[in-house]
C-alpha positions as semicolon CSV with decimal commas, in nm:
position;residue;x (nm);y (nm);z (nm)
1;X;1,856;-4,739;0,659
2;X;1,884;-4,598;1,019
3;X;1,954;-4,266;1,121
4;X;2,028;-4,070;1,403
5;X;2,020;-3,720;1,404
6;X;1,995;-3,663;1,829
7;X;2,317;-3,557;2,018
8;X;2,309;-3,840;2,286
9;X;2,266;-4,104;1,994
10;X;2,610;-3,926;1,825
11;X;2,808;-3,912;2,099
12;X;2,964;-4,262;2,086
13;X;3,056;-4,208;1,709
14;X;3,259;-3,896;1,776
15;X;3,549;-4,074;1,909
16;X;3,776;-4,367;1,903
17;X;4,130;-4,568;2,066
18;X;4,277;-4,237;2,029
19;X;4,209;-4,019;2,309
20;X;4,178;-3,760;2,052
21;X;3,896;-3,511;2,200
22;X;3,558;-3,559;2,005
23;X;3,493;-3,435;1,671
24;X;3,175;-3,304;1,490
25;X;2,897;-3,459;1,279
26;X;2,537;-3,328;1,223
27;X;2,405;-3,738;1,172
28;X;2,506;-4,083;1,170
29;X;2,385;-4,279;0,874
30;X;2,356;-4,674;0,915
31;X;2,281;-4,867;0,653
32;X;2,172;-5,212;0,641
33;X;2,278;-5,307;0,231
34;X;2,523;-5,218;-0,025
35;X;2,216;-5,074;-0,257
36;X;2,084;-4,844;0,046
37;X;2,465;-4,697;0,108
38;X;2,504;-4,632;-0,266
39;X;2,179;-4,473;-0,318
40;X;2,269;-4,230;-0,029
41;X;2,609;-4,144;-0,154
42;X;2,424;-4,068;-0,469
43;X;2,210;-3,781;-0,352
44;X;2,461;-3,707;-0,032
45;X;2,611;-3,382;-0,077
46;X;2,835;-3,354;0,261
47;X;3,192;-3,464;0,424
48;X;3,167;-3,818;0,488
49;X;3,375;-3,977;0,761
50;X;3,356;-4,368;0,798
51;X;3,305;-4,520;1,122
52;X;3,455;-4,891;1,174
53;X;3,483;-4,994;1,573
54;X;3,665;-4,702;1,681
55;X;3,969;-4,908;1,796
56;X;4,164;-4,700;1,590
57;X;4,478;-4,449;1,750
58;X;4,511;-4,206;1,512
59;X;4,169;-4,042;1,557
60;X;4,046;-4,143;1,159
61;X;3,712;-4,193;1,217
62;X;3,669;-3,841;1,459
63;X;3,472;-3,650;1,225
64;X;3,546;-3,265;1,155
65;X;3,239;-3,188;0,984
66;X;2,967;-3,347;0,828
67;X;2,786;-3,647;0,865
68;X;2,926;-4,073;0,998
69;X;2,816;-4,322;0,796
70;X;2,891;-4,688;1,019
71;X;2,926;-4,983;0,851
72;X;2,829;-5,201;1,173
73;X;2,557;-5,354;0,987
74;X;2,785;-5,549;0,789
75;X;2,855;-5,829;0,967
76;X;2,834;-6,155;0,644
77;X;3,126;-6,369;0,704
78;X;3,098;-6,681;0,404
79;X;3,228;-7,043;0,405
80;X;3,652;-7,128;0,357
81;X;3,667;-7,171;-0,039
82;X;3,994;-7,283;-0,204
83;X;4,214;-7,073;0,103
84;X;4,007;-6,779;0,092
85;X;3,696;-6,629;0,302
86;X;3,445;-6,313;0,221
87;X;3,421;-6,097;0,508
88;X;3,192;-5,809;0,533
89;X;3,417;-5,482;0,697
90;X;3,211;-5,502;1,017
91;X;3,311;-5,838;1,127
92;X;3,583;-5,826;1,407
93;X;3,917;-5,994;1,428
94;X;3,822;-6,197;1,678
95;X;3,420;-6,269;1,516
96;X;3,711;-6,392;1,205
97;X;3,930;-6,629;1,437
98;X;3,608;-6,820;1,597
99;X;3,463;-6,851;1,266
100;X;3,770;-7,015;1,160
101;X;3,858;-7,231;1,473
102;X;3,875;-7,602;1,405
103;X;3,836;-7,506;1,021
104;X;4,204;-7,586;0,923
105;X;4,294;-7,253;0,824
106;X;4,409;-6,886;0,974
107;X;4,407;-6,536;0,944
108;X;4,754;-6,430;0,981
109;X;4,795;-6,069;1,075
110;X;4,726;-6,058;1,463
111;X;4,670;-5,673;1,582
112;X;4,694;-5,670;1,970
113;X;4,339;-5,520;1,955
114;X;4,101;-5,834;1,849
115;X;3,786;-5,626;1,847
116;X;3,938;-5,421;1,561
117;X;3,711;-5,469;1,259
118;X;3,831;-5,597;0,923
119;X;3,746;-5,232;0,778
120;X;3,947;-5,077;0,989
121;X;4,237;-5,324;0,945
122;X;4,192;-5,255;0,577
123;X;4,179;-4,887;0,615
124;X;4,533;-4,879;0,803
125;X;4,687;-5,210;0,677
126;X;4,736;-5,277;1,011
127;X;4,972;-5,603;1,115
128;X;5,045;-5,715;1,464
129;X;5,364;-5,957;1,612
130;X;5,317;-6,205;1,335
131;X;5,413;-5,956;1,098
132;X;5,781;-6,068;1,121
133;X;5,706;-6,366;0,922
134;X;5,359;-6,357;0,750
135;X;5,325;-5,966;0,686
136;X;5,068;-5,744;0,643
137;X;4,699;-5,709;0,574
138;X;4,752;-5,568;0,231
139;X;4,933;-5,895;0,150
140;X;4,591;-6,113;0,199
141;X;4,379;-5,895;0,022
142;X;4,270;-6,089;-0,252
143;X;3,919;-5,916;-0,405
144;X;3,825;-5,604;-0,233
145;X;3,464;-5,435;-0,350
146;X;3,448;-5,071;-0,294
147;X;3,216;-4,780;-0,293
148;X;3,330;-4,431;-0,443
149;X;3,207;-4,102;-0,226
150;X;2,960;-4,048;-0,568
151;X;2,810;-4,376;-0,543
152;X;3,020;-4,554;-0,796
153;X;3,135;-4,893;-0,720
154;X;3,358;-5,129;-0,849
155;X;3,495;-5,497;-0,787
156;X;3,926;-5,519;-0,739
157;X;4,096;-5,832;-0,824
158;X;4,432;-5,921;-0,780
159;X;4,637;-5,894;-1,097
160;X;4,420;-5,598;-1,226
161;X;4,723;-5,303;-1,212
162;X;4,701;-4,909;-1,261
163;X;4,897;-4,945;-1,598
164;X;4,544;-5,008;-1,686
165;X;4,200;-4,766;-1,542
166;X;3,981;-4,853;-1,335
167;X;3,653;-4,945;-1,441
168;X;3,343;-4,879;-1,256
169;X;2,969;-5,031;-1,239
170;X;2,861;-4,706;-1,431
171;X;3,133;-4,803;-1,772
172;X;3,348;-4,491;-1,667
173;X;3,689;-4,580;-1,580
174;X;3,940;-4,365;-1,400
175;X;4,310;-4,365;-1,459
176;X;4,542;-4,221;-1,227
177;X;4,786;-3,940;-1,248
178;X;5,155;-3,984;-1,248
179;X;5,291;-4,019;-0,905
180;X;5,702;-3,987;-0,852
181;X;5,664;-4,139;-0,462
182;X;5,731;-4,473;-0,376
183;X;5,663;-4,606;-0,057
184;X;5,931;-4,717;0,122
185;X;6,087;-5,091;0,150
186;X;5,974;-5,118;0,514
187;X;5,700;-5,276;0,726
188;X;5,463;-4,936;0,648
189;X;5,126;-4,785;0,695
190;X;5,184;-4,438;0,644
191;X;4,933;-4,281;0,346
192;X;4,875;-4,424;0,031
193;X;5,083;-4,694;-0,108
194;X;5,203;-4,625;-0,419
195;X;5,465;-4,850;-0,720
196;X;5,464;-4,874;-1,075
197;X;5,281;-5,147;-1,167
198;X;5,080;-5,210;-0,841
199;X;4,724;-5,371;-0,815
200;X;4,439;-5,143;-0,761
201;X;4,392;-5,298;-0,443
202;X;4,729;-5,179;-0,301
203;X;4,650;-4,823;-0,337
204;X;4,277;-4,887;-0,151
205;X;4,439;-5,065;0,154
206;X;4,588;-4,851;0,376
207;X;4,393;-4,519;0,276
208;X;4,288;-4,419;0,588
209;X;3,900;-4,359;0,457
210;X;3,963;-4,097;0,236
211;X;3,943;-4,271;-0,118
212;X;3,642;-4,504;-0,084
213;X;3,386;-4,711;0,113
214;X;3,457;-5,109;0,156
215;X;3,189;-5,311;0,150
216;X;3,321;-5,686;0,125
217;X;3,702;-5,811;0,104
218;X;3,786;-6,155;0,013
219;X;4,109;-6,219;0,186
220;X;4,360;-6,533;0,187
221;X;4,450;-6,781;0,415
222;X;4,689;-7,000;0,536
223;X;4,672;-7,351;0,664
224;X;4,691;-7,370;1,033
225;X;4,983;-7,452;1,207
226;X;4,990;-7,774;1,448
227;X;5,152;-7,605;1,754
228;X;5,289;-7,270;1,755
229;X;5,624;-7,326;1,965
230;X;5,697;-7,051;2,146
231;X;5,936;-6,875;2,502
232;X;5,989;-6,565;2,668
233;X;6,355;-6,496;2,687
234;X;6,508;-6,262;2,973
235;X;6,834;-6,106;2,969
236;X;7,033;-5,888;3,195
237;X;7,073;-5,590;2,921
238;X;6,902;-5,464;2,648
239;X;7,208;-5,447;2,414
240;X;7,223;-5,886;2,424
241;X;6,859;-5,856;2,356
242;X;6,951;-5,640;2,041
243;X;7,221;-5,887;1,965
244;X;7,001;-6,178;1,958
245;X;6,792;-6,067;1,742
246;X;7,037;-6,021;1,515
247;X;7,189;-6,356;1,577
248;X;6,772;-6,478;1,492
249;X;6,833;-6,320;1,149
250;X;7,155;-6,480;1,083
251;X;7,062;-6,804;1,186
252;X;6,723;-6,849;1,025
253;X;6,649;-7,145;0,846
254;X;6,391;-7,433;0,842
255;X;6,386;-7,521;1,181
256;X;6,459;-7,194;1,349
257;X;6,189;-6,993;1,153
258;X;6,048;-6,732;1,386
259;X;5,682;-6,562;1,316
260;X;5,678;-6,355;1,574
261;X;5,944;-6,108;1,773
262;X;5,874;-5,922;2,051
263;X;6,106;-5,675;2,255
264;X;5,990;-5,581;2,617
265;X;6,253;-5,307;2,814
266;X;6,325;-5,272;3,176
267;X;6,012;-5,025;3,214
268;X;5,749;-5,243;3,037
269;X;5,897;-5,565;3,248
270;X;5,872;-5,350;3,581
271;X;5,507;-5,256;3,531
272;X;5,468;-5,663;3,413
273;X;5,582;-5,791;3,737
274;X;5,260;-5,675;3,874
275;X;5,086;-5,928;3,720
276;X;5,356;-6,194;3,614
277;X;5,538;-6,224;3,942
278;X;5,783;-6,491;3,782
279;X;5,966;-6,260;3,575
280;X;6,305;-6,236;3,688
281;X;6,426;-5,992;3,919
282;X;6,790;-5,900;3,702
283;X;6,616;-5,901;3,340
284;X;6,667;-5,596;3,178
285;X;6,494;-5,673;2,848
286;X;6,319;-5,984;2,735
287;X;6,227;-6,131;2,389
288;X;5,903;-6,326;2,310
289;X;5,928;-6,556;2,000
290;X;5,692;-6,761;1,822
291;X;5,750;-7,013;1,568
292;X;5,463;-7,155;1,318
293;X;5,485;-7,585;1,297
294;X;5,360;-7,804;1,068
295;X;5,354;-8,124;1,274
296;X;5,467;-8,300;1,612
297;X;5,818;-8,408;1,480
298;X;5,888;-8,077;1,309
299;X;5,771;-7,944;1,683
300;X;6,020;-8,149;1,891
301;X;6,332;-8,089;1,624
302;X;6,240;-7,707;1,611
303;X;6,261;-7,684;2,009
304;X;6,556;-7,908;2,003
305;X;6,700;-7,665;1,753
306;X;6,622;-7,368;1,952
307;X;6,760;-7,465;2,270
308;X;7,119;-7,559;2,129
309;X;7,077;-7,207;1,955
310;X;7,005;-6,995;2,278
311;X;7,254;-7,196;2,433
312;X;7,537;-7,022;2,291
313;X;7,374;-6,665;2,327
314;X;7,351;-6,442;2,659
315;X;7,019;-6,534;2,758
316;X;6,900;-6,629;3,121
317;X;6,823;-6,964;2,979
318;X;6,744;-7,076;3,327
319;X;6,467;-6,802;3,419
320;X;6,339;-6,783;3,084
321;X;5,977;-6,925;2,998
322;X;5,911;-7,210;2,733
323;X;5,527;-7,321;2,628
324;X;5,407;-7,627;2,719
325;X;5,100;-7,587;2,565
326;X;4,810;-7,441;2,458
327;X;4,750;-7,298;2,789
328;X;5,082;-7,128;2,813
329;X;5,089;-6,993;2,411
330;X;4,767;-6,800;2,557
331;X;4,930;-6,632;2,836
332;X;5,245;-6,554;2,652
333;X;5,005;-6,362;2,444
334;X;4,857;-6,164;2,713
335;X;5,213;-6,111;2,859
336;X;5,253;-5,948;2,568
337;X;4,911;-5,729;2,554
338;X;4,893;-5,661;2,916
339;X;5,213;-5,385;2,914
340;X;4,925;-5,118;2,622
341;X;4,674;-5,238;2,873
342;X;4,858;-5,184;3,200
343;X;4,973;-4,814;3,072
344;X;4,667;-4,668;2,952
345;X;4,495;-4,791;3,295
346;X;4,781;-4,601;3,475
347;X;4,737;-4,292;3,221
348;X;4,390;-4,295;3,287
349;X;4,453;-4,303;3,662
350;X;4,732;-4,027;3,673
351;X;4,542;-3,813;3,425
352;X;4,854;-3,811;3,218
353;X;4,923;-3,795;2,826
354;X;5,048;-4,073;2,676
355;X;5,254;-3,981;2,319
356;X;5,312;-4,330;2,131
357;X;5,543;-4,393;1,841
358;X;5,484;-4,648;1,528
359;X;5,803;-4,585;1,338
360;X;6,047;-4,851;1,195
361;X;6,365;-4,827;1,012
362;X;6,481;-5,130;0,751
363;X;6,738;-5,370;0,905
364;X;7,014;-5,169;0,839
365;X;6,994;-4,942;1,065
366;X;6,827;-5,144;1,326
367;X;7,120;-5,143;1,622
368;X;7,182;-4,789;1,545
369;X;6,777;-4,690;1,611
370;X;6,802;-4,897;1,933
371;X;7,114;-4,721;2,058
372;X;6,968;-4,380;1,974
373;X;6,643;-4,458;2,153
374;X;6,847;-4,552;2,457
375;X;7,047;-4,226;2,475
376;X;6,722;-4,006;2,372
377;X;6,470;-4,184;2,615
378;X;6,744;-4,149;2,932
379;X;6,888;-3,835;2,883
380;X;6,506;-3,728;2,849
381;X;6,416;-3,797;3,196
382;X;6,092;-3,847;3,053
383;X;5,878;-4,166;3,197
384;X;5,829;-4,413;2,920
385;X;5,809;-4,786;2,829
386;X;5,947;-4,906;2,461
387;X;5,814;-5,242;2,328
388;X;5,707;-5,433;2,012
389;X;5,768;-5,565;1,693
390;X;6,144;-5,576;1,694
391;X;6,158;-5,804;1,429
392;X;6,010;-5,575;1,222
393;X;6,300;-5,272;1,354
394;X;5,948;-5,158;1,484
395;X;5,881;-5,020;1,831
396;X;5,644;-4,887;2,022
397;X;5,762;-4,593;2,259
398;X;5,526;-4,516;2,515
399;X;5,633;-4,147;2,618
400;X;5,457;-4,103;2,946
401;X;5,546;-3,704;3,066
402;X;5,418;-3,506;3,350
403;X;5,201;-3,203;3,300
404;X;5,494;-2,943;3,303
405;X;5,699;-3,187;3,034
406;X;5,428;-3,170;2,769
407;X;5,657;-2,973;2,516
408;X;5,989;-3,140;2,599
409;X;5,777;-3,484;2,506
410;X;5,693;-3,311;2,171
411;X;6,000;-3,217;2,094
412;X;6,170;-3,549;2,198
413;X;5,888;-3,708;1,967
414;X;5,980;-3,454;1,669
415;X;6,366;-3,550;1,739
416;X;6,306;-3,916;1,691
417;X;6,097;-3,856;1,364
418;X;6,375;-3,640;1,188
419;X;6,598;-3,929;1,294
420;X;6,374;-4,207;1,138
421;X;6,345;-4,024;0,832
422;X;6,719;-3,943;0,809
423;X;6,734;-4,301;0,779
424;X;6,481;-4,329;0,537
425;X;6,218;-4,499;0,751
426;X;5,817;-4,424;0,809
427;X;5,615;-4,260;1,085
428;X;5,383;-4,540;1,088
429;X;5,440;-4,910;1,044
430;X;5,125;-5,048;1,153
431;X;4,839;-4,750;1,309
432;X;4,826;-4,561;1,027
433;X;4,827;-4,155;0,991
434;X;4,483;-4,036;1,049
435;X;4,474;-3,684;1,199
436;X;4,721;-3,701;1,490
437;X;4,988;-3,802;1,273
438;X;4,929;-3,596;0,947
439;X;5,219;-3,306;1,021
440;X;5,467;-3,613;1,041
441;X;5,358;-3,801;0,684
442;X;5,354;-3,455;0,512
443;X;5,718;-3,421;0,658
444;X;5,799;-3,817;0,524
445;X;5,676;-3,743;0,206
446;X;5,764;-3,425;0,110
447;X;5,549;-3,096;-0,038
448;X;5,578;-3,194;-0,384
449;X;5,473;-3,600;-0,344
450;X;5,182;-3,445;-0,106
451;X;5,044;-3,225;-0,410
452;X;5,046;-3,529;-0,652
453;X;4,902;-3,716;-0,391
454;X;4,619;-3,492;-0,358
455;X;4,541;-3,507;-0,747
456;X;4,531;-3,871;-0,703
457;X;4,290;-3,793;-0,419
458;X;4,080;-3,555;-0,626
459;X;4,080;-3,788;-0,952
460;X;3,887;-4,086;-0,726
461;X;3,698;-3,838;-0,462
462;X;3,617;-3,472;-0,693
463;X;3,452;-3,318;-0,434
464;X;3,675;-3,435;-0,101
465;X;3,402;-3,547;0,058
466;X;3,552;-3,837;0,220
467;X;3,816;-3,862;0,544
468;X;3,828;-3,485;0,564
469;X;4,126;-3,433;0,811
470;X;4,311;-3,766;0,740
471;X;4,626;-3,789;0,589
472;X;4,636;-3,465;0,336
């Protein structure tokens, strides 16, 4: 096991995605097998923050105290059996999808940020734009094997519930306390996930590092597509945008079956012009979908079926984009990763603060959340770009103020959070809590859920030891 106690050596470990300002850790602790780690956490006495690949943007693995243990020694990734791959928590998104390339099968949930590692993913149940149609990360966690802060371990398998306790390598087993909260009916990664009846593994995934260690995750597949068919659609206002994806909902079936749904406003498609000169001069808003297909004749009757669709909504049919191949599915997809990339190069260059939501509402409520965002967001006078996961009644707003509008960005942020929760939505679909986020989930969830949730926290971690500053 390595271990590096000089500051230099730290340094990289004391951040992440977040722009959070570094934390604080007395050592980094790397170790190379499941036996070293446990036999540390044995004897280990202080905070313990886990360290994935720092793509993160809620500042979870920024240490407060303590010492980082890194799991980037665990890299195993084992062979496709029956639908379903072992993956140590080290290997990447992207180390996943060229493992699996020409295999026959795919890893569903897409994150915009490929060199995320599957412990991290795990850690915030993150998604991405497929979510729409194949959900979540939580949903392909099949066998998850876990290390408590004391050493303990144990091995999760679907269908093994909380009505019964958990048993450990040791023969203890841990039951949990009663919990009233249930998490909401929403695309959601804020805090633990807790329902009656739930597997283990639910309450694991999604814990922001504060419960346990993962060391290996068997997750599910599905069997790749033939073609993903897929378009860019502009319009020339955001509310027809709104409206057809609405009109998506209504008219889903077998051969308009979308995967993926992705809103872009007029301030995300001005900054995109830069580097896609072909998008149209008079769109206001613009919608990328994606559709999963089984074979070339489900592929021509599903495009077929989409044009006659779009034909009848107010879409600049003409000056919208269509796929012609593999070529063109690829730069969709940077279309739609360029607009993070474009504004945290322009932060960067203006020195300027960028304050991002990750809320979603259920459907609902969906027009109502757009039309409040619009009035907010222009009456703010506050830079910003919105996009995302519209599908999901999931956006991104991208809150870009000046130095002197620092506090009227906070309290347009707080504004939009009392609104989501009005509606009963979540401060985090897809990022998780983490530390930057923490004052919004105790607000979601309420002083009495956060004291039983901290007795569930105490019955798996006694001595806190693990994610200090996350969540509770």
């Amino acid at each position: 096991m390595r271990r590096k106690t000089n500051p230099e050596a730290i340094a990289p470990y004391l951040k992440d995605a977040s722009n959070c300002p570094p934390g604080a850790a007395s050592e980094v602790v790397i170790p190379e097998t499941v036996e070293e780690l446990k036999a540390f956490l044995k004897e280990n006495t202080q905070p313990v923050t886990v360290s994935g690949a720092g793509t993160g943007l809620t500042a979870s693995r920024v240490p407060v105290e303590g010492i980082i243990v890194s799991m980037e020694r665990f890299k195993k990734i084992g062979d496709v059996d029956e639908g379903t791959i072992f993956v140590e928590p080290a290997v990447t998104l992207e180390d996943l999808n060229v493992h699996l390339k020409g295999s026959g099968w795919f890893y569903p949930p897409n994150p915009t940020e490929t060199l995320a590692s599957i412990g991290g993913t795990l850690a915030t149940n993150a998604s991405g734009s497929r979510s729409y149609k194949f959900g979540v990360t939580r949903d392909y966690v099949q066998e998850l094997d876990i290390l408590l802060a004391d050493g303990r371990s144990a091995h999760l398998r679907r269908g093994q519930t909380i009505d019964r306790p958990l048993e450990l390598d040791d023969g203890t087993q841990l039951e949990l306390p009663a919990v009233e909260y249930r998490s909401p009916q929403i695309k959601n990664a804020a805090g633990y996930f807790y329902r009656p009846g739930m597997d283990w593994i639910d309450l694991f995934v999604g814990s922001d590092g504060t419960l346990c260690l993962i060391t290996g995750v068997r997750l599910k597949l599905r069997k790749a597509p033939f073609e993903f068919l897929s378009g860019i659609l502009f319009m020339d206002s955001e509310e027809k945008c709104w409206n057809l994806v609405e009109a998506i909902r209504k008219e889903s079936s077998e051969v308009i079956d979308p995967c993926s749904l992705e809103y872009f406003d007029r301030p995300s498609l001005i900054r995109l012009k830069k580097k896609f000169q072909n998008v149209p001069d008079k769109a206001e808003a613009a919608l990328f979908f994606e559709q999963d297909v089984t074979n070339e004749e489900e592929f021509e009757s599903s495009l077929e079926a989409w044009y006659e669709f779009l034909e009848s909504q107010d879409v600049l049919l003409e000056d919208s984009w269509f796929a012609q191949g593999p070529k063109d599915i690829a730069r969709f997809h940077d279309f739609r990763h360029q607009v993070p990339l474009i504004l945290n190069e322009e932060n960067s260059r203006m020195g300027r603060v960028k304050m991002g939501t990750d809320m979603a509402v259920d459907d609902d409520h969906f027009l109502e959340m757009m039309r409040f965002y619009r009035v907010e967001l222009e009456e703010s006078e506050i830079d910003y770009a919105m996009f995302g996961h519209i599908g999901d009644n999931h956006l991104h707003i991208n809150l870009l103020p000046d130095k002197y509008q620092i506090d009227q960005a906070r309290a347009l942020y707080g504004r939009i959070v009392d609104q989501i929760l009005e509606w009963g939505g979540t401060v985090s679909a897809e990022h998780g809590v983490g530390k930057l986020k923490k004052a919004y989930y105790h607000q979601m969830v309420g002083k009495e859920t956060l004291d039983q949730l901290r007795t569930l926290k105490n019955r798996l971690d006694i001595r806190n030891l693990l994610g200090r500053g996350n969540l509770l």
